[in-house]
mmCIF file as Biopython writes it, N, C-alpha, C and O atoms, coordinates in Angstrom:
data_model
#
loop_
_atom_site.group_PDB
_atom_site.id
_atom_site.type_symbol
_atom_site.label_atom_id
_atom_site.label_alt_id
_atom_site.label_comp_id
_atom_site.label_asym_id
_atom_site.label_entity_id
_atom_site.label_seq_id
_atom_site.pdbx_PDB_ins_code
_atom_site.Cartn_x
_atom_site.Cartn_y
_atom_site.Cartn_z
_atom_site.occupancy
_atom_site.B_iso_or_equiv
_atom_site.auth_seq_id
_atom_site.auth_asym_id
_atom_site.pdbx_PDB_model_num
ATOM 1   N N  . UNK A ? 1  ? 123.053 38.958 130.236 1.0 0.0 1  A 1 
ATOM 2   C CA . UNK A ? 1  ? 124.476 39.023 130.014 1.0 0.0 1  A 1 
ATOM 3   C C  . UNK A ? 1  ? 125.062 37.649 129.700 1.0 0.0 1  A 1 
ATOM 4   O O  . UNK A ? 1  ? 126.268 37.531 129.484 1.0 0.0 1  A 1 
ATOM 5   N N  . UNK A ? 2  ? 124.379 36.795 129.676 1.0 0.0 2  A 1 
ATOM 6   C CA . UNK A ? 2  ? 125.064 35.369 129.804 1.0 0.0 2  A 1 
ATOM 7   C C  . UNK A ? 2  ? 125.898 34.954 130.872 1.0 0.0 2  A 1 
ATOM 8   O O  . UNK A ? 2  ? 126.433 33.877 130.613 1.0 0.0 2  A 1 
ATOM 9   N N  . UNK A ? 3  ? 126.185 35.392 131.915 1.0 0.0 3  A 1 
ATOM 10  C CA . UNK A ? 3  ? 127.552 35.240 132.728 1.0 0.0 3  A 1 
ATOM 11  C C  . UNK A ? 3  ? 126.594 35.244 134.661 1.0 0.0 3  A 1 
ATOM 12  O O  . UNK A ? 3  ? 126.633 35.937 135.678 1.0 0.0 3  A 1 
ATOM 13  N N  . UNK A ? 4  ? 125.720 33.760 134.066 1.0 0.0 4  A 1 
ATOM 14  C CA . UNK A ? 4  ? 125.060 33.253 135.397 1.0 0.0 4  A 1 
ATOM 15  C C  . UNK A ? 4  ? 125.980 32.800 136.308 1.0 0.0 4  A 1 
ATOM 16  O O  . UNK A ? 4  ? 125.856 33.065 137.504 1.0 0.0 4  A 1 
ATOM 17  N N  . UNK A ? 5  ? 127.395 31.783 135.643 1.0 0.0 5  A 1 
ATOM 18  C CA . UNK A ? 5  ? 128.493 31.174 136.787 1.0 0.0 5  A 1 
ATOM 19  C C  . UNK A ? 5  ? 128.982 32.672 137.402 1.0 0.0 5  A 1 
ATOM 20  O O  . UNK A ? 5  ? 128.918 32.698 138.631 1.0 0.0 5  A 1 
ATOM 21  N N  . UNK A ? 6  ? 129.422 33.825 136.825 1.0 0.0 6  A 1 
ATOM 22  C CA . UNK A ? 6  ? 130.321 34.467 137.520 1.0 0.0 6  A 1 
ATOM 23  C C  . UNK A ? 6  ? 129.618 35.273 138.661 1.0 0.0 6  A 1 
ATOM 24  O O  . UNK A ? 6  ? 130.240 35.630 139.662 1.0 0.0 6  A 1 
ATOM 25  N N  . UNK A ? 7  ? 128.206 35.562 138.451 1.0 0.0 7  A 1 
ATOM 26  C CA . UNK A ? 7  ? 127.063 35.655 139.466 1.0 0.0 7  A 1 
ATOM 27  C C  . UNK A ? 7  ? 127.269 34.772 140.656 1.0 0.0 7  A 1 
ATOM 28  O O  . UNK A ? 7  ? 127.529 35.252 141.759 1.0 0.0 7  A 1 
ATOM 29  N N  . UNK A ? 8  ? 127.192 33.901 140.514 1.0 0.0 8  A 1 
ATOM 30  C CA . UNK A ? 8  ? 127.076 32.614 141.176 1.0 0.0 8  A 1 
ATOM 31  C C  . UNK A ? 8  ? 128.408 32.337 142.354 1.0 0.0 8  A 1 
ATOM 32  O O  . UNK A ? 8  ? 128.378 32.088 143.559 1.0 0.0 8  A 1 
ATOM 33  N N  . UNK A ? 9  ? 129.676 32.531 141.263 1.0 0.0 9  A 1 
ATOM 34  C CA . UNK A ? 9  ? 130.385 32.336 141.896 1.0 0.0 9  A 1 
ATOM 35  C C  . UNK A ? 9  ? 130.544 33.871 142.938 1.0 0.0 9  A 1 
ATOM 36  O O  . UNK A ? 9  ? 130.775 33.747 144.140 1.0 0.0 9  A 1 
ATOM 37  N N  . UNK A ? 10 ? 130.414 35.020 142.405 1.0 0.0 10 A 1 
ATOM 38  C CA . UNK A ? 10 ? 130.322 36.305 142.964 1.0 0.0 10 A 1 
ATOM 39  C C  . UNK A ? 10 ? 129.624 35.942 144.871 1.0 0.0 10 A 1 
ATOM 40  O O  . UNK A ? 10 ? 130.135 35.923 145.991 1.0 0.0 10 A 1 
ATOM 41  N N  . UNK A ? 11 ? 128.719 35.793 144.497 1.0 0.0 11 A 1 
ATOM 42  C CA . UNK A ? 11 ? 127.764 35.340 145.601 1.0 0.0 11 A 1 
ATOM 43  C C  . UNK A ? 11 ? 128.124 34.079 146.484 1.0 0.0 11 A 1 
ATOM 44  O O  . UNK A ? 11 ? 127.554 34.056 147.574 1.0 0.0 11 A 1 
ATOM 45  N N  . UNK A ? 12 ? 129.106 32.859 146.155 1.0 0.0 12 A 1 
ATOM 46  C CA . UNK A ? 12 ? 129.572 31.989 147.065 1.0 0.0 12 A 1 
ATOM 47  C C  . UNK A ? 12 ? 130.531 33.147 148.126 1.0 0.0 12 A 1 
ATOM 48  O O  . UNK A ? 12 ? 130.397 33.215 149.348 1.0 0.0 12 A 1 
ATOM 49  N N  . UNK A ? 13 ? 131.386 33.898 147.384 1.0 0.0 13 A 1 
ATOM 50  C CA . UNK A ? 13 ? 132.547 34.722 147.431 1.0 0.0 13 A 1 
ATOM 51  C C  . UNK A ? 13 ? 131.847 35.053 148.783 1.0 0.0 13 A 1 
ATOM 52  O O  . UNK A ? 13 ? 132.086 34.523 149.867 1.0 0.0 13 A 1 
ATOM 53  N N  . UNK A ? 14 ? 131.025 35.934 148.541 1.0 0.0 14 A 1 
ATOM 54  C CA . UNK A ? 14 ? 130.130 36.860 149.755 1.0 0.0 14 A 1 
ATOM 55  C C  . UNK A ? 14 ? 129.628 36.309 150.817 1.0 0.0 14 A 1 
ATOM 56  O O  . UNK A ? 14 ? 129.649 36.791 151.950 1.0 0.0 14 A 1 
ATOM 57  N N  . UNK A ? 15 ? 128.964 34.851 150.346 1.0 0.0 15 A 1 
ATOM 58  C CA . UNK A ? 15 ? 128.644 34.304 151.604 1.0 0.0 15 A 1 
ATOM 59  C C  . UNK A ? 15 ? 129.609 33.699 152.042 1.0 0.0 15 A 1 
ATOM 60  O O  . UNK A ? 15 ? 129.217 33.577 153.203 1.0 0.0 15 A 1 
ATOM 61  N N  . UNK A ? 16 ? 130.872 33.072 152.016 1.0 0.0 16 A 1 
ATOM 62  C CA . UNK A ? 16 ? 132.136 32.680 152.431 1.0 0.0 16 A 1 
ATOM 63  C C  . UNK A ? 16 ? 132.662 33.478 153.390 1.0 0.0 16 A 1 
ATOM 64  O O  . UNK A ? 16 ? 132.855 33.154 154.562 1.0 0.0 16 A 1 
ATOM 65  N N  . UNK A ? 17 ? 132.995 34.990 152.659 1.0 0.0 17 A 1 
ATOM 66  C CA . UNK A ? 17 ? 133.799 35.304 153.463 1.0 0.0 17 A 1 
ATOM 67  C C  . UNK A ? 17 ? 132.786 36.117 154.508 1.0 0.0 17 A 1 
ATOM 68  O O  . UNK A ? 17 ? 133.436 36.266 155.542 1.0 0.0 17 A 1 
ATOM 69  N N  . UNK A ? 18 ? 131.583 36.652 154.651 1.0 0.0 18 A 1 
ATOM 70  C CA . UNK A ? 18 ? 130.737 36.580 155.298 1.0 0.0 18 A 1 
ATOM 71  C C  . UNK A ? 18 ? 130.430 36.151 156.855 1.0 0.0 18 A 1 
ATOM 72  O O  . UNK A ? 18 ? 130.090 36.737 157.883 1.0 0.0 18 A 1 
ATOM 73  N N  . UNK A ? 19 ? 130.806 34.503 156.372 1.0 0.0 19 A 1 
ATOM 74  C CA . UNK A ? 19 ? 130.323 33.573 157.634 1.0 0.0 19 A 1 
ATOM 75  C C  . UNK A ? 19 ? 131.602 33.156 158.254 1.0 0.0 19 A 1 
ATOM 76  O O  . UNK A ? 19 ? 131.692 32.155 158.965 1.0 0.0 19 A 1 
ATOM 77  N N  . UNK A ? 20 ? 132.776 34.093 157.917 1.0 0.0 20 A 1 
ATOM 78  C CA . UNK A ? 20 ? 133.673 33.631 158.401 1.0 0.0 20 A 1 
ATOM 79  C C  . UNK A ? 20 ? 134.231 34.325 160.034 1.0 0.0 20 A 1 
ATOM 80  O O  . UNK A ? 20 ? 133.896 35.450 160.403 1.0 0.0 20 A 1 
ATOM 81  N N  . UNK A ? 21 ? 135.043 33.471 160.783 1.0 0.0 21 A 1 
ATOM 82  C CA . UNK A ? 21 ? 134.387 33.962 162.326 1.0 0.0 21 A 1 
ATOM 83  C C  . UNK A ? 21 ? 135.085 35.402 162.345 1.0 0.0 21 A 1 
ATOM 84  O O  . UNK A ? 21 ? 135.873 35.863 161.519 1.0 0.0 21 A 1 
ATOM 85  N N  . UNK A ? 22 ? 134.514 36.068 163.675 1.0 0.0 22 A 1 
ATOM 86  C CA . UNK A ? 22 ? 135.743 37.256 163.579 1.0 0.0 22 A 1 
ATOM 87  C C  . UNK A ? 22 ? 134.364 38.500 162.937 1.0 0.0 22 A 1 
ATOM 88  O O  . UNK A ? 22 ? 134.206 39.634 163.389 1.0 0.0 22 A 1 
ATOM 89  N N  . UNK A ? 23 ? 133.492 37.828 161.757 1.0 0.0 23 A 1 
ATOM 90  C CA . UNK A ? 23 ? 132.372 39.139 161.358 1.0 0.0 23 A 1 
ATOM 91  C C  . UNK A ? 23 ? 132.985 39.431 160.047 1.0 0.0 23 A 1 
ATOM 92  O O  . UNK A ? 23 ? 134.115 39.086 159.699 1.0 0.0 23 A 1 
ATOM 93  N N  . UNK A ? 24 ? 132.017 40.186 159.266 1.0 0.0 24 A 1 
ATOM 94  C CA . UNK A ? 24 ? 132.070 40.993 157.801 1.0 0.0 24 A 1 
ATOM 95  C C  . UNK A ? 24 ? 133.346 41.862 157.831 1.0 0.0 24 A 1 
ATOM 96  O O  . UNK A ? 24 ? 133.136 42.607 156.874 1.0 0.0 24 A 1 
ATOM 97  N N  . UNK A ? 25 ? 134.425 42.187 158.295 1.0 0.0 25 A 1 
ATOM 98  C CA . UNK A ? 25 ? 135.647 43.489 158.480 1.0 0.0 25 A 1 
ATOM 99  C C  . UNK A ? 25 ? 135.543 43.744 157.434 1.0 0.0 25 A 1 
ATOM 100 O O  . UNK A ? 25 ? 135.353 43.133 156.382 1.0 0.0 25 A 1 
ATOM 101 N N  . UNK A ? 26 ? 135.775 45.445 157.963 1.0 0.0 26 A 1 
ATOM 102 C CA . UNK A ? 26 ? 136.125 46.176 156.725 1.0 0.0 26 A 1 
ATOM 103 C C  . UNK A ? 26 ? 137.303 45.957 155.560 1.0 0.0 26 A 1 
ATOM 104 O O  . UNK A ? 26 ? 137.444 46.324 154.394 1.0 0.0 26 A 1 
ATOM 105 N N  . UNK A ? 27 ? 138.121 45.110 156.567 1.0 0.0 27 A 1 
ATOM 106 C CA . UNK A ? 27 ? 139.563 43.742 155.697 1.0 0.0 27 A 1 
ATOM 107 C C  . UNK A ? 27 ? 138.634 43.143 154.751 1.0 0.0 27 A 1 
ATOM 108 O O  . UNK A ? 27 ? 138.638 43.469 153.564 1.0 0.0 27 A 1 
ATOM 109 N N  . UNK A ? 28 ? 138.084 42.546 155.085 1.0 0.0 28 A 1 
ATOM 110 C CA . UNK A ? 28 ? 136.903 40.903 154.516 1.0 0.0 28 A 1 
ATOM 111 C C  . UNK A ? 28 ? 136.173 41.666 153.097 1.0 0.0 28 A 1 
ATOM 112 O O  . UNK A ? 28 ? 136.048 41.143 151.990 1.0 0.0 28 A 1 
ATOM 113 N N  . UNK A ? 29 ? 135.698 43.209 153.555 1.0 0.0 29 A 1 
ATOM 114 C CA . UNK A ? 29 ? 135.100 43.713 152.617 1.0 0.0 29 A 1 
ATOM 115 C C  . UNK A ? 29 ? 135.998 44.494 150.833 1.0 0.0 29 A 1 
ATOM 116 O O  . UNK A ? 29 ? 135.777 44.617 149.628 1.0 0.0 29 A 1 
ATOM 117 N N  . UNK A ? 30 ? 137.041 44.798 151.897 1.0 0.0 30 A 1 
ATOM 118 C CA . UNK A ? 30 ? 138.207 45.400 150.586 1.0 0.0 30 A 1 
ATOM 119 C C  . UNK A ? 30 ? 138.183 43.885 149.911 1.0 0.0 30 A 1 
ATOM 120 O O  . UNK A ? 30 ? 137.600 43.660 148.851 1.0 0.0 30 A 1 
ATOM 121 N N  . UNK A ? 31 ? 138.880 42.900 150.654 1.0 0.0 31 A 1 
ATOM 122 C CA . UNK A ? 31 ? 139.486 41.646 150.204 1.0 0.0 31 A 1 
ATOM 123 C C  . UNK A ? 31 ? 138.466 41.285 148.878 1.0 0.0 31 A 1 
ATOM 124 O O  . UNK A ? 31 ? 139.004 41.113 147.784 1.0 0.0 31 A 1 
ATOM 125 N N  . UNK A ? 32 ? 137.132 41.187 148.989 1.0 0.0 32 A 1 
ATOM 126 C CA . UNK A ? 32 ? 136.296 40.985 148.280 1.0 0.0 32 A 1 
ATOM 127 C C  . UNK A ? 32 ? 136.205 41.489 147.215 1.0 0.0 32 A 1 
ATOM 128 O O  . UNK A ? 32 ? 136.297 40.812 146.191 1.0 0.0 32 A 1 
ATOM 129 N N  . UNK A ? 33 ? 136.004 42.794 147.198 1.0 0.0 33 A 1 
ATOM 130 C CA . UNK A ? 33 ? 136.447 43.985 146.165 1.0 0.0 33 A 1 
ATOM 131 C C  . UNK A ? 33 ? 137.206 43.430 144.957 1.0 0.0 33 A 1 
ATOM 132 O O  . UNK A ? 33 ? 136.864 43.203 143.797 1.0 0.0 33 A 1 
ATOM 133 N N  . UNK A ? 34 ? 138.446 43.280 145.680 1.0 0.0 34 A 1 
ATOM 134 C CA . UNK A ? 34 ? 139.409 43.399 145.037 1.0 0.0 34 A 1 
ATOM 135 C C  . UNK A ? 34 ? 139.194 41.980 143.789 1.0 0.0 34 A 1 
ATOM 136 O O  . UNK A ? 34 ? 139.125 41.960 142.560 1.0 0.0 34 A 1 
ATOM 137 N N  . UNK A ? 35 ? 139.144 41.001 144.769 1.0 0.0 35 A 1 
ATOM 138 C CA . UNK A ? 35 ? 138.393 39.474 144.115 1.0 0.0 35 A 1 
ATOM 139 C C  . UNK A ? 35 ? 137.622 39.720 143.086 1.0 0.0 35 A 1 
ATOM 140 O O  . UNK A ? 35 ? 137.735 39.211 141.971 1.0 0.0 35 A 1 
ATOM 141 N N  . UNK A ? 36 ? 136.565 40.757 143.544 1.0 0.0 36 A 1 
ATOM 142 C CA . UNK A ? 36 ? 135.652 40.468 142.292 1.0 0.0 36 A 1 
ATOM 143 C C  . UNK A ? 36 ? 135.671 41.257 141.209 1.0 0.0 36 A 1 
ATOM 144 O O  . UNK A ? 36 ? 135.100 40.953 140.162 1.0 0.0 36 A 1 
ATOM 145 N N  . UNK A ? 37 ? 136.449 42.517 141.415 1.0 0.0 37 A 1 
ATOM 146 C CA . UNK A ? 37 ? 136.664 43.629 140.403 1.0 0.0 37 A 1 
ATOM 147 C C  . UNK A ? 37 ? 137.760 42.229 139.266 1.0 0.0 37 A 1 
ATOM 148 O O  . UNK A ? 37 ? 137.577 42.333 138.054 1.0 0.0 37 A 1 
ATOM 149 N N  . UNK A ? 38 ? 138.645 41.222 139.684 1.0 0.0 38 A 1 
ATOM 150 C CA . UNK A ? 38 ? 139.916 40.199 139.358 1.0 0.0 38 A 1 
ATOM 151 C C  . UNK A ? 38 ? 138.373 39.443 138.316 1.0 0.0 38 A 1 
ATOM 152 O O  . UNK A ? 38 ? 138.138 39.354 137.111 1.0 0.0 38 A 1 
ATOM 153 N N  . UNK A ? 39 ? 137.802 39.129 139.287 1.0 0.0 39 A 1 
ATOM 154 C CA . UNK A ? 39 ? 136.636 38.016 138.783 1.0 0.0 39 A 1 
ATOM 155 C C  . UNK A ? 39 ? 135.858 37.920 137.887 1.0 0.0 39 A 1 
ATOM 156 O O  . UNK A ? 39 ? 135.467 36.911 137.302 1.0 0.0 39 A 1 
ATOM 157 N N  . UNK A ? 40 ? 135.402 39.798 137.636 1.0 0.0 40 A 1 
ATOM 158 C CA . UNK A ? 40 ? 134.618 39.931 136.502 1.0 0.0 40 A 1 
ATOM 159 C C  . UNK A ? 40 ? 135.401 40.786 135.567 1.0 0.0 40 A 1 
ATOM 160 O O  . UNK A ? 40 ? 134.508 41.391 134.975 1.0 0.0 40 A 1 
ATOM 161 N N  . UNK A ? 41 ? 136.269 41.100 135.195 1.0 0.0 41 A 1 
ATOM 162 C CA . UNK A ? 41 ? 137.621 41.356 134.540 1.0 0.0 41 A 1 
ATOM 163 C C  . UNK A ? 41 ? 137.827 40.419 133.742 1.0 0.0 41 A 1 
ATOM 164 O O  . UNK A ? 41 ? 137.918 40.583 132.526 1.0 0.0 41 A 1 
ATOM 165 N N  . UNK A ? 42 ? 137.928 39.275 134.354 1.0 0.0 42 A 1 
ATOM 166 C CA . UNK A ? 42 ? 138.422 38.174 133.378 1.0 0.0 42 A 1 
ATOM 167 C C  . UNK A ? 42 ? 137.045 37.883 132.521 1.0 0.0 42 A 1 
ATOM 168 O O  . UNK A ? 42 ? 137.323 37.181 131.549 1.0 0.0 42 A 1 
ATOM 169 N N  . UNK A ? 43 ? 135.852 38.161 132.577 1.0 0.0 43 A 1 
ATOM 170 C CA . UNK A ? 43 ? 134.823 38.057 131.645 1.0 0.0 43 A 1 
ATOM 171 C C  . UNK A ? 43 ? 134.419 39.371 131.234 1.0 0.0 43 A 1 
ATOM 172 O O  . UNK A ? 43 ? 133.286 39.633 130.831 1.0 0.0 43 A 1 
ATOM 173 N N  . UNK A ? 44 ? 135.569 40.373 131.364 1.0 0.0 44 A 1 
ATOM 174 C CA . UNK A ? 44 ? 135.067 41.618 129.992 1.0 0.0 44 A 1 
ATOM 175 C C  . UNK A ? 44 ? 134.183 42.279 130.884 1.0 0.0 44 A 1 
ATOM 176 O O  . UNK A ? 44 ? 133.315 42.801 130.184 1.0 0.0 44 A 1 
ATOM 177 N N  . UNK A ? 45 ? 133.954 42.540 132.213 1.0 0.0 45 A 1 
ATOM 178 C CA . UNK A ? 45 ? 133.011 43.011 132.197 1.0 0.0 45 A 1 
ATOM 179 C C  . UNK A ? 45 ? 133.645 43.781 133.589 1.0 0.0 45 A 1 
ATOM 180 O O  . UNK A ? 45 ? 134.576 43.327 134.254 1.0 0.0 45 A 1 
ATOM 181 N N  . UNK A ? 46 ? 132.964 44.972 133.848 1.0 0.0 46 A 1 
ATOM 182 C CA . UNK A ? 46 ? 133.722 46.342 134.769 1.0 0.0 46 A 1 
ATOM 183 C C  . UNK A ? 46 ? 132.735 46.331 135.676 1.0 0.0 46 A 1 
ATOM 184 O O  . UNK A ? 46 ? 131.607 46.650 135.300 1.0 0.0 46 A 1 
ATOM 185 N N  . UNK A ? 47 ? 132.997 45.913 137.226 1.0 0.0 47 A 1 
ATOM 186 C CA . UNK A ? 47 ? 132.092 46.187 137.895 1.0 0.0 47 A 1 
ATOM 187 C C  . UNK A ? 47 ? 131.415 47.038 138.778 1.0 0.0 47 A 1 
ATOM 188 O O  . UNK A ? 47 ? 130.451 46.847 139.520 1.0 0.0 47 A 1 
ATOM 189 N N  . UNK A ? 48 ? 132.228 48.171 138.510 1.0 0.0 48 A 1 
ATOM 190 C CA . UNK A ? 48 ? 131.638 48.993 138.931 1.0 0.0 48 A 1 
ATOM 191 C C  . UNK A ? 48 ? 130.437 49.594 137.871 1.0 0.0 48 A 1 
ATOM 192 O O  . UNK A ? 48 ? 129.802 50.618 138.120 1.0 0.0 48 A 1 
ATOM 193 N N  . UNK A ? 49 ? 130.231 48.699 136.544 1.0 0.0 49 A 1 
ATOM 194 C CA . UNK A ? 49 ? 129.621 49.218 135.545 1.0 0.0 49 A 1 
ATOM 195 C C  . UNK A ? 49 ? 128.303 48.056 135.914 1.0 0.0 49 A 1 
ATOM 196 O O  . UNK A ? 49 ? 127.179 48.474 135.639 1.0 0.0 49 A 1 
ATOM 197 N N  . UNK A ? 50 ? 128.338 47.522 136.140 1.0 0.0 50 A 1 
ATOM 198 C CA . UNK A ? 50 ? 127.749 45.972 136.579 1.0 0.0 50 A 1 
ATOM 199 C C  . UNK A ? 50 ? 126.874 46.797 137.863 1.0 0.0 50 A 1 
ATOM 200 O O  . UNK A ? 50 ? 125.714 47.189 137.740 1.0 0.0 50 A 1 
ATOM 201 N N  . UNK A ? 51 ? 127.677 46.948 139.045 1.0 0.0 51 A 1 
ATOM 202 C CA . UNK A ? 51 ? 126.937 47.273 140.365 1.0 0.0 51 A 1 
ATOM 203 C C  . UNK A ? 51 ? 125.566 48.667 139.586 1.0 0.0 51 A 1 
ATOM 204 O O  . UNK A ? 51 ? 124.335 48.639 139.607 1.0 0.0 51 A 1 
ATOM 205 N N  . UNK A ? 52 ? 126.601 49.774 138.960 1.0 0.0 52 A 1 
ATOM 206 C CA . UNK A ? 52 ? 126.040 50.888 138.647 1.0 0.0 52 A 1 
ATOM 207 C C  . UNK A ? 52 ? 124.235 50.266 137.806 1.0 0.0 52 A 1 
ATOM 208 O O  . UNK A ? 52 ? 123.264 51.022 137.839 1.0 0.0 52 A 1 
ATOM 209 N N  . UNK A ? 53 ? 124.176 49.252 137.337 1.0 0.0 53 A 1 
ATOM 210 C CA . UNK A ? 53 ? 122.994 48.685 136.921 1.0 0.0 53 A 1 
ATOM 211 C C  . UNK A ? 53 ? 121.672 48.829 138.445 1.0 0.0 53 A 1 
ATOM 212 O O  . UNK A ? 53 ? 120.510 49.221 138.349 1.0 0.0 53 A 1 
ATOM 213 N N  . UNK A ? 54 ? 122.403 48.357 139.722 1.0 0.0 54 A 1 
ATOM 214 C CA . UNK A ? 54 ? 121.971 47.818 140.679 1.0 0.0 54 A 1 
ATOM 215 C C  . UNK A ? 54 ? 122.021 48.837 141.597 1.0 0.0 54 A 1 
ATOM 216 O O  . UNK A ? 54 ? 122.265 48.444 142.737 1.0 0.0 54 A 1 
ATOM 217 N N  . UNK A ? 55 ? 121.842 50.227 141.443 1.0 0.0 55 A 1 
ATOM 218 C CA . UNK A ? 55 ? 121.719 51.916 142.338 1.0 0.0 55 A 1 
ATOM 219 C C  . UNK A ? 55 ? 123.109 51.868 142.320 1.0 0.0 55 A 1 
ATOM 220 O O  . UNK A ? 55 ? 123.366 52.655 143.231 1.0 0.0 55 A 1 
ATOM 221 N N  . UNK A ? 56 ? 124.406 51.390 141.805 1.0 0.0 56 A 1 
ATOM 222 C CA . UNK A ? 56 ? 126.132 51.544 142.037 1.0 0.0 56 A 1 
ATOM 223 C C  . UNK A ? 56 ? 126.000 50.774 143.560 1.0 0.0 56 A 1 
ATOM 224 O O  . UNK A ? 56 ? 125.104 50.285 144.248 1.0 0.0 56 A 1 
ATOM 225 N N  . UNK A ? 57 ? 127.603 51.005 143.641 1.0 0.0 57 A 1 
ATOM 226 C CA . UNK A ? 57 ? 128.267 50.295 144.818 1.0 0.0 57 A 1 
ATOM 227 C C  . UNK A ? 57 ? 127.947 50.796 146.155 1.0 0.0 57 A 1 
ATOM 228 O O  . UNK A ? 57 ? 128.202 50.205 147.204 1.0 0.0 57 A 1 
ATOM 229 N N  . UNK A ? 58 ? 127.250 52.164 146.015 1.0 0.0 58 A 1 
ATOM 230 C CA . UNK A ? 58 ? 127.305 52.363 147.286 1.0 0.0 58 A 1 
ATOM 231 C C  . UNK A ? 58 ? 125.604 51.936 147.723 1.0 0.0 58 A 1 
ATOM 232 O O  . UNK A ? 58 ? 125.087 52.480 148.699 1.0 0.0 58 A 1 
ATOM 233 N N  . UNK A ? 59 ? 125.081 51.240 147.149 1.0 0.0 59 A 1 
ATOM 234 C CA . UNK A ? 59 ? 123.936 50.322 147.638 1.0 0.0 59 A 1 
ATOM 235 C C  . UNK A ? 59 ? 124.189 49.346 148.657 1.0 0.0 59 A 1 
ATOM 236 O O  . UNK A ? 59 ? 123.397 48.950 149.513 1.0 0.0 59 A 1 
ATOM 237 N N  . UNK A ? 60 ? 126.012 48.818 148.372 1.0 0.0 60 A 1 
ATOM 238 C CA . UNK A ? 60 ? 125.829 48.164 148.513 1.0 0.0 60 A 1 
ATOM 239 C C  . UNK A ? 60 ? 127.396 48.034 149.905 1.0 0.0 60 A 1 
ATOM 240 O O  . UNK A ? 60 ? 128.374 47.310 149.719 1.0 0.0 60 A 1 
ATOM 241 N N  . UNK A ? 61 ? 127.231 48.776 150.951 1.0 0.0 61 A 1 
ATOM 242 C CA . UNK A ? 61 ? 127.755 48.671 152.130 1.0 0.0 61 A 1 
ATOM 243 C C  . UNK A ? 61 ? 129.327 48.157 151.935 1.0 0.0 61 A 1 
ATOM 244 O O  . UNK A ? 61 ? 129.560 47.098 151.352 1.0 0.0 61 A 1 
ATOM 245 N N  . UNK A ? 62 ? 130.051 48.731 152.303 1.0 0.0 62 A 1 
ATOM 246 C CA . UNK A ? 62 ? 131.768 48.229 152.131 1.0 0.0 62 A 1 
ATOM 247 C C  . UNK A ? 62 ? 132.294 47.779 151.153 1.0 0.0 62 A 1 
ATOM 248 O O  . UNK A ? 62 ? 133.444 47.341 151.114 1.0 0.0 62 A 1 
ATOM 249 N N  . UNK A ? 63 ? 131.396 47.840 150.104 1.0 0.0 63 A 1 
ATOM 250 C CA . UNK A ? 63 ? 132.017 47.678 148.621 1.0 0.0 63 A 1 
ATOM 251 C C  . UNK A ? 63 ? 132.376 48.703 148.001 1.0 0.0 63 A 1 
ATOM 252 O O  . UNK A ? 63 ? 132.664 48.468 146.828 1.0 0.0 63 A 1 
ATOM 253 N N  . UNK A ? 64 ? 132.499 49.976 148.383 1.0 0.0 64 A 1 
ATOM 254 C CA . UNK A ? 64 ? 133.147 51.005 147.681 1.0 0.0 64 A 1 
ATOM 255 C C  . UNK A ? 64 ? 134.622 51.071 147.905 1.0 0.0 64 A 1 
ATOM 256 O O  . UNK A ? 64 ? 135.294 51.934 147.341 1.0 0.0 64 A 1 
#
């Protein structure tokens, strides 16, 4: 896809809010969502079309 930074940055996102005290909340997890659906938007690209590459979102725990 060409779009290694928005990977990259995707994944700081996760481990950030992650390690933040308090635990993963189901808050922490929408919040994210929302970020990255904003994040990869701005590079054309739909992520729920993105995850769906990767078994979809629901692989992938509080991201639905």
């Amino acid at each position: 896809m060409g779009k290694e930074n928005l990977f990259f940055r995707w994944i700081e996102l996760l481990q950030f809010e992650s390690s933040q005290s308090g635990g993963f909340t189901k808050e922490r997890q929408a919040s994210i969502l929302v970020k990255a659906r904003v994040m990869f938007e701005e590079q054309g690209i739909e992520l729920d079309d993105f995850l769906g590459g990767a078994e979809g979102s629901q692989a992938l725990p509080g991201l639905r």
